[in-house]
C-alpha positions as CSV (number, residue, x, y, z in Angstrom):
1,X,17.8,-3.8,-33.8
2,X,18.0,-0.5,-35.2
3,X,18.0,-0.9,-38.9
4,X,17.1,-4.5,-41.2
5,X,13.7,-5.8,-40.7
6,X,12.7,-3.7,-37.7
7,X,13.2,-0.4,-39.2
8,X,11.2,-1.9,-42.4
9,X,8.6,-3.0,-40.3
10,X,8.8,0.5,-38.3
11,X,8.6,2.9,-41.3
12,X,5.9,0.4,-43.5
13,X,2.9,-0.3,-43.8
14,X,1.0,2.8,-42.5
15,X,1.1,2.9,-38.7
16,X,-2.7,4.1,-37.5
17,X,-3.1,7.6,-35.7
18,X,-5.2,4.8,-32.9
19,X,-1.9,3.3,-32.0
20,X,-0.8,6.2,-30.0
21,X,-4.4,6.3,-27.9
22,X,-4.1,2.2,-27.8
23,X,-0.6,2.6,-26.3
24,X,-1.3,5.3,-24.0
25,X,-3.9,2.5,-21.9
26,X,-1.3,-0.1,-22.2
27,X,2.1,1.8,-21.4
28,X,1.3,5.5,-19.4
29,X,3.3,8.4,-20.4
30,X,4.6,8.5,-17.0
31,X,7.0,5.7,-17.3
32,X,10.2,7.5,-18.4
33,X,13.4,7.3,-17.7
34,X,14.5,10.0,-15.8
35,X,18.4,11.7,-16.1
36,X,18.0,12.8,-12.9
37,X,17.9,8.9,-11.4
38,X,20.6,7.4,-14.2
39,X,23.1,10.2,-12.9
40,X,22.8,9.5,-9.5
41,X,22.4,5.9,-9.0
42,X,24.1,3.3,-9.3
43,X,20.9,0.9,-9.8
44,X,19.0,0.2,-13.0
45,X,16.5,2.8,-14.1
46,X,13.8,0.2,-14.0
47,X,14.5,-1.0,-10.9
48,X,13.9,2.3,-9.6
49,X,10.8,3.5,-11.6
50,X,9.4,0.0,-10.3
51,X,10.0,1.4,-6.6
52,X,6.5,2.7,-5.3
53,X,8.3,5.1,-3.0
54,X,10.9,6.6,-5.6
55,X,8.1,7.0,-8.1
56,X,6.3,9.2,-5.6
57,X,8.9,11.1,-4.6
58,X,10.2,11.5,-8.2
59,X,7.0,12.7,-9.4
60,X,6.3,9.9,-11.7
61,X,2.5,9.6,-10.8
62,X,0.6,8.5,-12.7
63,X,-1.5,11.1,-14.3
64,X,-0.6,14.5,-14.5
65,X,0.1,11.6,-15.6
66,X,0.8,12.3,-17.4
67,X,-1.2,15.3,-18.0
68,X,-3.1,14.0,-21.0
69,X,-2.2,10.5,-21.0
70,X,-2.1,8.8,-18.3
71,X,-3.0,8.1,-16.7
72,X,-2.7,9.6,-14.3
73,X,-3.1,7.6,-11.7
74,X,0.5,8.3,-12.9
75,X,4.0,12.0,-14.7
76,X,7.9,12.0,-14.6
77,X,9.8,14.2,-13.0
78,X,13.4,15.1,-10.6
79,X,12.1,15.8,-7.2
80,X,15.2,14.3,-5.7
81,X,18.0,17.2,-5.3
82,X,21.5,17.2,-4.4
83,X,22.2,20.3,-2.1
84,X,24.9,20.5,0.5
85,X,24.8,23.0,3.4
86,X,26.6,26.4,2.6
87,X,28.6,28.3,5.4
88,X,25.6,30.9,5.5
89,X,23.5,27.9,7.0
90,X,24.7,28.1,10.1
91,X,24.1,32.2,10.4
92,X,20.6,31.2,9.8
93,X,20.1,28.3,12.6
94,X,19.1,26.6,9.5
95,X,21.3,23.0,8.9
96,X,21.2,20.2,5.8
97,X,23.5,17.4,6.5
98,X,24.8,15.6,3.2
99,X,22.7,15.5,0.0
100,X,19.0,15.7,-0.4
101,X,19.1,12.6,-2.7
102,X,21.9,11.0,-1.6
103,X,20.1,7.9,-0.1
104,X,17.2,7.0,-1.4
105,X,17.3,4.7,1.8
106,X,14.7,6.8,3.7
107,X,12.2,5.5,2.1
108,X,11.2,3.6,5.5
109,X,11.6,6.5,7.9
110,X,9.4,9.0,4.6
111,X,6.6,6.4,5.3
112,X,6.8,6.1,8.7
113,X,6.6,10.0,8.8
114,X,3.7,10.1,6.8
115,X,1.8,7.8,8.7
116,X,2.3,10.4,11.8
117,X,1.6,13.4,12.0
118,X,3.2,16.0,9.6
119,X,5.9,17.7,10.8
120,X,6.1,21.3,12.1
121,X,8.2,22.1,8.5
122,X,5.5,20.8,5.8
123,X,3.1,21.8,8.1
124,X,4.3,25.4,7.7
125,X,4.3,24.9,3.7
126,X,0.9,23.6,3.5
127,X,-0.7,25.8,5.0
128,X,0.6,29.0,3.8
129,X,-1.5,30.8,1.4
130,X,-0.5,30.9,-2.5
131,X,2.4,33.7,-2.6
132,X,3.2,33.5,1.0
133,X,5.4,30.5,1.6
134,X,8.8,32.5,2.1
135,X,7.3,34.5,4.6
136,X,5.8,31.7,6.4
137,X,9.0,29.8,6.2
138,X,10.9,32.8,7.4
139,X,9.1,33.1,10.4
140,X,9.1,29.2,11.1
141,X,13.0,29.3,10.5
142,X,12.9,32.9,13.2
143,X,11.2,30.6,15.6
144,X,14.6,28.6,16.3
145,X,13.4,25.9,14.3
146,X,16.0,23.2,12.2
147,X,16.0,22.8,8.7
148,X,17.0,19.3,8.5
149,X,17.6,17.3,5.2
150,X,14.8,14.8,5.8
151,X,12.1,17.6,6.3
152,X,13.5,18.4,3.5
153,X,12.6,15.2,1.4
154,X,9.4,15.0,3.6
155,X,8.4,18.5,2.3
156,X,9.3,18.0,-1.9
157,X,7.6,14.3,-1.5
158,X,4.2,15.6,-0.1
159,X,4.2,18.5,-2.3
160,X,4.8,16.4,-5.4
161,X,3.0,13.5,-4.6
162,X,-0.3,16.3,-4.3
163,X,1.0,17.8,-7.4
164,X,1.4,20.8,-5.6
165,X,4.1,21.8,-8.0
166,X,3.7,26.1,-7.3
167,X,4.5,25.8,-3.5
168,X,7.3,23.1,-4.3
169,X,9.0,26.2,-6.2
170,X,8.1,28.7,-4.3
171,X,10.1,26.1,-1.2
172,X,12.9,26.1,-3.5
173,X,13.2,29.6,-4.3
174,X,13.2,30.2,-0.6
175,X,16.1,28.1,-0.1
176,X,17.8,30.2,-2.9
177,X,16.7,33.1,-1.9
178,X,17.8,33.0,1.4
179,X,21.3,31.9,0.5
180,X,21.0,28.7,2.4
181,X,22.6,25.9,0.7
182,X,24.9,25.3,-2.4
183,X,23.1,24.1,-5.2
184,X,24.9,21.5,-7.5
185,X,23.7,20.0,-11.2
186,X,20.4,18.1,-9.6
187,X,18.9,20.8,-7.4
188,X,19.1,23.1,-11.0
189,X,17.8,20.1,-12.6
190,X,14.8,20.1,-10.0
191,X,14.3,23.9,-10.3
192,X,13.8,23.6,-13.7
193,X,11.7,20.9,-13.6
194,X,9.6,22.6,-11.1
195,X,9.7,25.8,-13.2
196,X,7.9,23.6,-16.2
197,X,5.4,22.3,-14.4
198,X,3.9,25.1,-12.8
199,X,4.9,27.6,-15.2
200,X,5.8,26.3,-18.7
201,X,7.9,24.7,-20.9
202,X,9.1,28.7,-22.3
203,X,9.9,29.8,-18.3
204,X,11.5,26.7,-18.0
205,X,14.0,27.6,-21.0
206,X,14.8,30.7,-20.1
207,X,15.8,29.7,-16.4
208,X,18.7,27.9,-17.8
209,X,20.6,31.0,-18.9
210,X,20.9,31.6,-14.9
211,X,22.3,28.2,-14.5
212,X,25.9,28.5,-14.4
213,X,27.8,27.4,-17.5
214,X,29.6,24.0,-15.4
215,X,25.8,22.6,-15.0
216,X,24.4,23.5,-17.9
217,X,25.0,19.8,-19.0
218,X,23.0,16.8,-20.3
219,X,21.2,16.5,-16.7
220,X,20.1,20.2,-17.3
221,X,18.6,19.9,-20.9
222,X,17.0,16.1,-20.2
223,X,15.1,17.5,-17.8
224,X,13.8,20.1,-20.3
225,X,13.3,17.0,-22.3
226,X,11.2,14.9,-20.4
227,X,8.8,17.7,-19.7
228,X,8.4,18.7,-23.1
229,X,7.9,15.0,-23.6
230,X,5.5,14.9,-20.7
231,X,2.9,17.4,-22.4
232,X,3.7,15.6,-25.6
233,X,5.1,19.4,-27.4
234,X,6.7,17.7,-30.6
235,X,8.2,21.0,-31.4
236,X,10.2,22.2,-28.3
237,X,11.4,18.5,-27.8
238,X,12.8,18.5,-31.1
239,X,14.7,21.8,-30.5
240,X,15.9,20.5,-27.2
241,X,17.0,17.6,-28.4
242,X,18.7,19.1,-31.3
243,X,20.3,21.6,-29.0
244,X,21.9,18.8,-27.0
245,X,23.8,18.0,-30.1
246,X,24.5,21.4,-31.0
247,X,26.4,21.8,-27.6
248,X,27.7,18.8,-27.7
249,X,26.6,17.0,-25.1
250,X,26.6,13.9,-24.5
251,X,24.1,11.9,-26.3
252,X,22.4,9.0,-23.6
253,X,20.2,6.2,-24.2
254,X,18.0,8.1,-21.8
255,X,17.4,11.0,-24.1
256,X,17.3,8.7,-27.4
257,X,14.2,6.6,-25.4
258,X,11.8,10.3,-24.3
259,X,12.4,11.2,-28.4
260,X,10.7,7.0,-28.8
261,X,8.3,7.5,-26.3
262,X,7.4,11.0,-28.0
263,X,7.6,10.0,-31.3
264,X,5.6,6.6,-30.1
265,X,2.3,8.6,-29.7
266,X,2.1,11.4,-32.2
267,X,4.5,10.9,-35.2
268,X,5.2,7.2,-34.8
269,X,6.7,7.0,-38.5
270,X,9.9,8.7,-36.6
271,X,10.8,6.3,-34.3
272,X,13.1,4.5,-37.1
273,X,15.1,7.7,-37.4
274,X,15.8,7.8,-33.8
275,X,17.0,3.9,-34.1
276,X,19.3,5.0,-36.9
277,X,20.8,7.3,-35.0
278,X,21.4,5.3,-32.2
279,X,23.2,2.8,-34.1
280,X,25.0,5.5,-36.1
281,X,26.5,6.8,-32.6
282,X,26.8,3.6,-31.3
283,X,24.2,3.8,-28.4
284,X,23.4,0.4,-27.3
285,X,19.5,-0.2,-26.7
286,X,18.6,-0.5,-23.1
287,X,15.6,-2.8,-21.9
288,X,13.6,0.5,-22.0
289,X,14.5,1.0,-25.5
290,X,13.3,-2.4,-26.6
291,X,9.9,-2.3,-24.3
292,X,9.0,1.1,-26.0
293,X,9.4,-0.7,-30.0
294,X,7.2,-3.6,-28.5
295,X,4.6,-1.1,-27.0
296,X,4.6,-0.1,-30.9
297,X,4.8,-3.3,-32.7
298,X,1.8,-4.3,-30.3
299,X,0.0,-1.4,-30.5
300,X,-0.5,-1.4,-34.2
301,X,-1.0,-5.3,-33.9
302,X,1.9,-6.1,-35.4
303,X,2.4,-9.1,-33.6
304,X,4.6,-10.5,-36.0
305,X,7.1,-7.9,-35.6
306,X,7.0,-7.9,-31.4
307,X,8.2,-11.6,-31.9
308,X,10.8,-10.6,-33.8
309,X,12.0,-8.2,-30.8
310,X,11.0,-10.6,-28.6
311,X,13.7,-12.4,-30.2
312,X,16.3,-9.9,-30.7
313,X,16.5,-9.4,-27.2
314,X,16.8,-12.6,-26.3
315,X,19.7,-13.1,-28.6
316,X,21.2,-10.1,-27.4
317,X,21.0,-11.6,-24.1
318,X,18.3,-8.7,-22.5
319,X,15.9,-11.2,-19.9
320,X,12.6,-10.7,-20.4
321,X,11.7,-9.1,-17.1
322,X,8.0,-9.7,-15.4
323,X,6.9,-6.0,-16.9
324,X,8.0,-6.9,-20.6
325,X,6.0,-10.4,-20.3
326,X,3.1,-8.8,-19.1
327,X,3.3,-6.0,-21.8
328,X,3.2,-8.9,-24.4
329,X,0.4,-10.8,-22.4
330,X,-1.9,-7.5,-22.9
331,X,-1.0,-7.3,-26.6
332,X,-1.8,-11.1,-27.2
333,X,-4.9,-10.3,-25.5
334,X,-6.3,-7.0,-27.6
335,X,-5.1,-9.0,-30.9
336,X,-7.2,-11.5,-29.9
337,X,-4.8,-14.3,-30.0
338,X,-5.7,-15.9,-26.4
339,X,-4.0,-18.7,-26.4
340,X,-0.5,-17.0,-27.2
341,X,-1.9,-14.7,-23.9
342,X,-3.0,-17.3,-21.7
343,X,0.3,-19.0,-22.5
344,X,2.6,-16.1,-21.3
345,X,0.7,-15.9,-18.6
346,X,0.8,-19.7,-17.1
347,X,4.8,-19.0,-18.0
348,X,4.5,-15.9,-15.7
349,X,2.7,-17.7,-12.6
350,X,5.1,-20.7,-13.0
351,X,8.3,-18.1,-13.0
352,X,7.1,-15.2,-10.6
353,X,3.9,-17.0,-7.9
354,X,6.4,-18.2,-6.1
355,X,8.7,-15.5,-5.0
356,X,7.7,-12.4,-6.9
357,X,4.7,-11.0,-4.8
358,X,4.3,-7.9,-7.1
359,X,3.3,-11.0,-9.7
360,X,-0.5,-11.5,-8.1
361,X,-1.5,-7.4,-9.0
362,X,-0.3,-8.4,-12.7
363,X,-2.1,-12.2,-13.0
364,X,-4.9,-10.4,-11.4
365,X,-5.6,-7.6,-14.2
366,X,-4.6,-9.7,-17.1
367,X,-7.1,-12.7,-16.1
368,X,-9.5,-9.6,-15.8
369,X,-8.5,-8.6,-19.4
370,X,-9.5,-12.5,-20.1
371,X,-12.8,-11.7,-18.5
372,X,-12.1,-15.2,-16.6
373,X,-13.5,-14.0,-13.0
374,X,-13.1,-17.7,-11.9
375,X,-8.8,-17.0,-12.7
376,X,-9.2,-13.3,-10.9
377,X,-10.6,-15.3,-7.5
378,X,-8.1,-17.9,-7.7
379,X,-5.3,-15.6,-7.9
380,X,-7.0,-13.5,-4.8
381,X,-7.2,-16.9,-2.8
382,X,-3.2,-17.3,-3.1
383,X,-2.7,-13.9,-1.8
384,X,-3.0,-15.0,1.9
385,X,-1.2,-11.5,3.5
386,X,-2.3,-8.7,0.8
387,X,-1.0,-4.9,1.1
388,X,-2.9,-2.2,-0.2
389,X,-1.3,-2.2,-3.5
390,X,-2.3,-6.1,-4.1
391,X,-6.1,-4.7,-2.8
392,X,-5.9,-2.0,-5.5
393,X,-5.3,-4.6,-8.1
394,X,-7.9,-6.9,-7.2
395,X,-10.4,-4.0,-7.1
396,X,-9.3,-3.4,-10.8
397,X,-9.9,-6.5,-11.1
398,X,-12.9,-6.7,-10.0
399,X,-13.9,-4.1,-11.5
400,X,-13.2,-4.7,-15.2
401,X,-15.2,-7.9,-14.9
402,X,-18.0,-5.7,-13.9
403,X,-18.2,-7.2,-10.3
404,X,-19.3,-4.5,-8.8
405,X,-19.7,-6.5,-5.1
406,X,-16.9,-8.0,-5.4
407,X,-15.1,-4.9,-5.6
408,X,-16.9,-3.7,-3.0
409,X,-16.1,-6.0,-0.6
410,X,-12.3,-6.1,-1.6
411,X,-12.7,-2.0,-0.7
412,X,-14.3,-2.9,2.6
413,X,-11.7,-5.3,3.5
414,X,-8.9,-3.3,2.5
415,X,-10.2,-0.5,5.1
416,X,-10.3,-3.2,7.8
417,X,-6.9,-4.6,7.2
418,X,-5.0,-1.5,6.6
419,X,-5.2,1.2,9.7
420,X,-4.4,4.1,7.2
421,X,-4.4,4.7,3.6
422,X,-4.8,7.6,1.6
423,X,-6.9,9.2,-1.1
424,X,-5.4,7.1,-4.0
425,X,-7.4,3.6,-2.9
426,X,-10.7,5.7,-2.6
427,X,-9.7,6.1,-5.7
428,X,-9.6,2.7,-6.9
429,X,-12.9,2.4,-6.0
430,X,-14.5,5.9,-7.7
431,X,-12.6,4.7,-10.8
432,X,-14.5,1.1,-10.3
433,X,-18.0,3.5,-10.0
434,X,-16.9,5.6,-13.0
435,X,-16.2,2.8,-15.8
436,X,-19.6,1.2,-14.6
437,X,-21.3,4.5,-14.8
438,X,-23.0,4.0,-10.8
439,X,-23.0,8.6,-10.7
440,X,-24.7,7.9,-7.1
441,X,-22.1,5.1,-5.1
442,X,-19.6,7.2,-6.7
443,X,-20.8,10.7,-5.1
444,X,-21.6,8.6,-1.8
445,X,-18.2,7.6,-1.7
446,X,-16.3,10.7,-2.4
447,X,-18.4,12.4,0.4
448,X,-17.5,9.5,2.3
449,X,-13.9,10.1,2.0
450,X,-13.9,13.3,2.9
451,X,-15.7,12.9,6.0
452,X,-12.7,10.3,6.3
453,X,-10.5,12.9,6.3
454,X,-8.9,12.5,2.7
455,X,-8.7,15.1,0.6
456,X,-9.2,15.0,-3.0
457,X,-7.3,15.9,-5.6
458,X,-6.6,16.2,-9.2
459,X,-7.4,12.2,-9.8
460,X,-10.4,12.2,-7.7
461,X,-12.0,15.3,-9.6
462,X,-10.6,13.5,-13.1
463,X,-12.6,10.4,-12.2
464,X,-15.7,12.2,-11.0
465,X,-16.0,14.6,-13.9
466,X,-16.1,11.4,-16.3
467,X,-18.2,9.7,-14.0
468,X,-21.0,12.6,-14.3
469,X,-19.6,12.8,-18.5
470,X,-20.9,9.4,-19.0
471,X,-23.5,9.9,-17.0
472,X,-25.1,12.5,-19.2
473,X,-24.6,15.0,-16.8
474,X,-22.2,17.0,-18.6
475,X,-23.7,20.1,-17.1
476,X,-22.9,19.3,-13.5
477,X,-19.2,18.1,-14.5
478,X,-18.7,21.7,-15.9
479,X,-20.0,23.5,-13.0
480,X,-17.6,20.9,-10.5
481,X,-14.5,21.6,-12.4
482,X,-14.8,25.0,-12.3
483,X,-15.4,25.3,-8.4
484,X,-12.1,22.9,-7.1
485,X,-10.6,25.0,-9.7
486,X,-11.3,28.2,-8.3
487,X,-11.1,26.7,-4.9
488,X,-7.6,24.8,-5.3
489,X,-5.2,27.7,-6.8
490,X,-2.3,25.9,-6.1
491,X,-3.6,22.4,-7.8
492,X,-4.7,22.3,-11.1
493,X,-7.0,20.1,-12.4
494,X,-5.7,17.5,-14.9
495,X,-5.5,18.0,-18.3
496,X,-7.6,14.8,-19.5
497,X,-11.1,16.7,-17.1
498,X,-10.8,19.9,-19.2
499,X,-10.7,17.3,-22.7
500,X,-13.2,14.7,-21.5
501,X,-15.5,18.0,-21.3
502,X,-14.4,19.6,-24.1
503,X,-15.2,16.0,-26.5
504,X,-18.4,16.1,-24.0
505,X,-19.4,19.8,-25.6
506,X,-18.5,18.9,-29.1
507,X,-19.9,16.3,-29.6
508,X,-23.1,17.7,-28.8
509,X,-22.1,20.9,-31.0
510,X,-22.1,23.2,-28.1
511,X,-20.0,25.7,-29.3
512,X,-20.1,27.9,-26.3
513,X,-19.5,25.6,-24.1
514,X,-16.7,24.4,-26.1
515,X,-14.8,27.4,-26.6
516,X,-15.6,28.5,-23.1
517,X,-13.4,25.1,-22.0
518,X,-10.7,25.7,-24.4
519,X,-10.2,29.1,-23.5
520,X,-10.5,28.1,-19.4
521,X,-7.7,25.4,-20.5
522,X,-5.5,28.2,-21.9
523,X,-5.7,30.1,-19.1
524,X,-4.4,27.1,-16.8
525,X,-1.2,26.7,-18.5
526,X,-2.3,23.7,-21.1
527,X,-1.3,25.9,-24.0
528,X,-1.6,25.1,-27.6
529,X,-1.8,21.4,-28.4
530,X,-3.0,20.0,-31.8
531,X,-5.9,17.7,-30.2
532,X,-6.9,20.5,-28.6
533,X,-8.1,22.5,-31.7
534,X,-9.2,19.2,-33.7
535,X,-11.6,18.6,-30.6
536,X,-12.9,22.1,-30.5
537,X,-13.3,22.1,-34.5
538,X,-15.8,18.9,-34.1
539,X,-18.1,21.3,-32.1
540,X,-18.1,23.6,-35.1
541,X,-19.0,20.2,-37.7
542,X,-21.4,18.6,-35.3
543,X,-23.5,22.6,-35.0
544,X,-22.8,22.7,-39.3
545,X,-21.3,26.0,-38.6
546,X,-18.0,27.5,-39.8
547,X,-15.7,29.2,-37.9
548,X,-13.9,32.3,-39.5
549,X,-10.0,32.1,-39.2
550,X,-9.4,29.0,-37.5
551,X,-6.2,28.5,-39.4
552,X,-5.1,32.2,-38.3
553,X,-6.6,31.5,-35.0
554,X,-4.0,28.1,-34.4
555,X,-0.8,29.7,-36.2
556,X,-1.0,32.5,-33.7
557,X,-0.4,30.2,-31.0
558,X,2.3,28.2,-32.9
559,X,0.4,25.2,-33.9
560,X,0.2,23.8,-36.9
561,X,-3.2,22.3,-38.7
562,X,-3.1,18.8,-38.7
563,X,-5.0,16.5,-40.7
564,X,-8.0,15.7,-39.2
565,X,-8.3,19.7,-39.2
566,X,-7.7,20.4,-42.7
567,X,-10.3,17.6,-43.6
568,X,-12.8,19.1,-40.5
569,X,-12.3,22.5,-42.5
570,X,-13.1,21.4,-46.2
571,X,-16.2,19.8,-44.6
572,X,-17.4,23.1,-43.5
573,X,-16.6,24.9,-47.0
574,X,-18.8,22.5,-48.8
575,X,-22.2,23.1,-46.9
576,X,-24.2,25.7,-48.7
577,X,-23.5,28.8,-48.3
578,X,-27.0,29.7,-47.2
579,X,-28.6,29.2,-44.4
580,X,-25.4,28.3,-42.7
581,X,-23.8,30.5,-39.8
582,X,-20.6,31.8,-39.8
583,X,-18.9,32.6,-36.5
584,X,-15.5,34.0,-35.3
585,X,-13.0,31.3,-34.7
């Protein structure tokens, strides 16, 4: 696999900048492996990632998903931590019993909890103000109160799952603070994580020179690696993965597939090296490994060359699991080659209806890729006892056909059958409003679901910002991402609301506006990406105006002009010199 007629295929022929964007929709940033799950369990990574509950509590949602890509309905991360009481628990009335992640088990009894109401512990947490969680937590603890290990979990899941990544730290540094518990290699591997997210990639480097030397090890610097992976920073993942050569450490699979997934989307003409190297050190290619070279043989329609893996892994004895043959369905699909599609997919109802119930969601959204809304309600029909994740898929569904009732009354039903849900299947249905461009059903709704009592969030501002983008009301998207910006500290909106505006201002050559988002996006923590300045040079082309020192402006933030810049930048020397503006960059 990793050199002979897949590398050719890799390294030849000119891969498209589009692929990335194309593979982005088809297979979300936020499906990673993560080093914190391969160290401590003794099941599959994909089985795990394919776990609803561990992706939530892992962080893997789908778009902080993540940030820019995904989705987000869907972002990777190691909220599960390994801590062990310490003798100084017991002079505190605080106790942990065993390891925070040592049974991913309580999945049940998380889910029952969240169905009731939240304990007194995340209770506390939530509703302490920005910069006051240890005191809060101090006097809860002075109360008499038990720090058990499942309010624990309860407390990291609710606080990830709402992306509330700031208080999650400031919980942890409590617990460190305070002396409580022993930390071992996955609670440091958490802190850091949590460090990254809320503070930076940078912060997150320097926190490792107060790990202790015994776990400063591959768990410790993966972690680094997945986040730099995560907001797609080419240059810090390279140093980090360098690094873990240059101590030494061992070199996983795990690590080898974040530098494919990296190199997938923004320099796809490396992926061969990391193949070569694989081989070279004798790392055998997981199933992970060999969906991430079909997401790129697909994505630049090189449907030729998936075969050929499709091949290669049957020979090398990998099944081809229901995620891999939907993958290929989807690619069949955008290449246009139904048949080969529709194919895959009568193998997939023949091998999965039957007894693999996650199967329906899948046949659902790829008969709606097929725009066959006769498939999509047959499919429906044989789900006789859906749950809300089967409702979700058929309101996709529903939805990419265009089917707005339908849809509609999948939503309705869904609120029937199911006595609580949360804001994520509002969401399915604002994201139904927001492709179809229906600005007033999808305000109705969101007022709707917060008389409900479901707060949004970063998705459900994400979906109404494009909803009012596409809309034409770019004015009023502006003015509603900066309020639940200013009125949610703690949650930061995602990275893909302040681009959609920023493409939204360029391409009508608002400059102001422009810059004003790019410099509100800095300020967040989304620091110095190349799309970023390409976007915010279009503004500058679309007004015919040339801004002075742009190439000074992006080395001082350590990035380096792409293409699409340089070309952007010639374009703008050429007009004549008169009657052309010339502002600052």
């Amino acid at each position: 696999m990793c050199s002979g007629s897949m590398d050719s295929k890799l390294t030849g022929g000119g891969l498209r900048d589009g692929v990335c964007r194309v593979l982005s929709q088809v297979f979300p940033l936020g499906y990673l492996e993560s080093p914190i799950i391969r160290r401590f369990s003794a099941e599959p990574t994909e089985s795990l990632t394919n776990r609803k509950f561990c992706d939530e509590l892992l962080g893997q949602e789908a778009s902080d998903q993540p940030d820019e890509n995904v989705d987000c309905s869907d972002e990777p991360s190691h909220g599960n931590v390994t801590i062990e009481a310490s003798k100084k628990a017991n002079e505190t009335k605080a106790s942990i019993s065993g390891s925070w992640s040592s049974n991913m088990n309580h999945s049940a009894d998380l889910k029952s909890q969240h169905r009731t109401d939240r304990p007194y512990l995340l209770q506390t947490v939530l509703d302490a103000p920005s910069g006051e969680v240890a005191s809060m937590l101090d006097r809860c603890i002075g109360d008499g109160n038990q720090l058990e290990r499942d309010e624990v979990l309860l407390v990291l899941f609710h606080l990830k799952k709402q992306r509330l990544y700031r208080k999650a730290l400031q919980f942890i540094k409590w617990i460190e603070g305070r002396n409580l518990l022993k930390f071992e290699e996955g609670d440091y591997a958490c802190f850091l994580d949590l460090i990254a997210r809320s503070s930076g990639i940078e912060n997150a480097q320097k926190y490792i020179a107060r790990v202790p030397k015994p776990f400063r090890n591959e768990v410790l610097y993966e972690t680094l690696l997945m986040n730099c992976v995560r907001v797609s920073d080419i240059q810090k993942a390279e140093e980090v993965f360098m690094e873990i050569r240059n101590l030494s450490l061992p070199l996983t699979v795990s690590a080898c597939n974040q530098m494919i997934s990296l190199y997938k989307r923004v320099a796809c003409n490396k992926v061969a090296d990391i193949l070569t190297l694989m081989e070279k050190e004798n790392i055998k290619p997981s199933p992970f490994t060999y969906k991430l070279i079909i997401a790129l043989k697909g994505g630049s329609n090189d449907m030729s060359g998936m075969e050929l893996v499709l091949n290669e892994m049957k020979a090398s004895g990998v099944e081809l699991d229901f995620a891999t043959r939907t993958l290929v369905a989807k690619f069949y699909i955008y290449a246009g080659l139904t048949e080969k599609a529709e194919a895959v997919i009568s193998e997939m109802e023949m091998d999965y209806i039957k007894d693999k119930r996650h199967a329906i969601r899948s046949l659902l959204l790829l008969y709606a890729d097929l725009s066959k809304p006769g498939e999509v309600a047959r499919i429906w029909k044989l789900c006789t006892e859906p749950n809300r994740g089967d409702f979700v898929a058929a309101i996709e569904a529903w939805g990419k056909l265009g089917c707005i009732k339908e849809a509609e009354e999948t939503f309705e039903a869904m609120l029937e059958t199911t006595k609580k849900v949360s804001s994520r299947y509002y969401n399915a249905m604002l994201s139904v409003y927001a492709e179809n461009k229906l600005t007033e059903k999808g305000k109705a709704l969101v007022e709707r679901m917060s008389s409900d009592g479901y707060p949004s969030g970063p998705v459900t501002w994400d979906l109404l910002i494009k909803l009012y983008v596409d809309s034409g009301k770019v004015g009023k998207a502006d003015s509603f991402l900066q309020s639940v910006t200013e009125e949610n500290p703690d949650s930061r909106p995602a990275y893909g609301s302040y681009i959609y505006l920023l493409r939204a201002y360029a391409k009508e050559g608002d400059i102001h506006n422009a810059e004003k988002i790019f410099d509100r996006l800095k300020k967040v923590g989304y620091l110095g990406r190349e799309p970023l300045y390409s976007v915010l040079l279009e503004a500058y082309v679309n007004a015919k105006v040339r801004p002075h020192g742009f190439i000074e402006r992006m080395r001082a933030d350590g990035v380096h002009p792409v293409k699409i810049v340089i070309d952007h930048l010639k374009f703008l020397d050429q007009l004549p010199k008169e009657g052309v503006p010339e502002l600052e960059g």
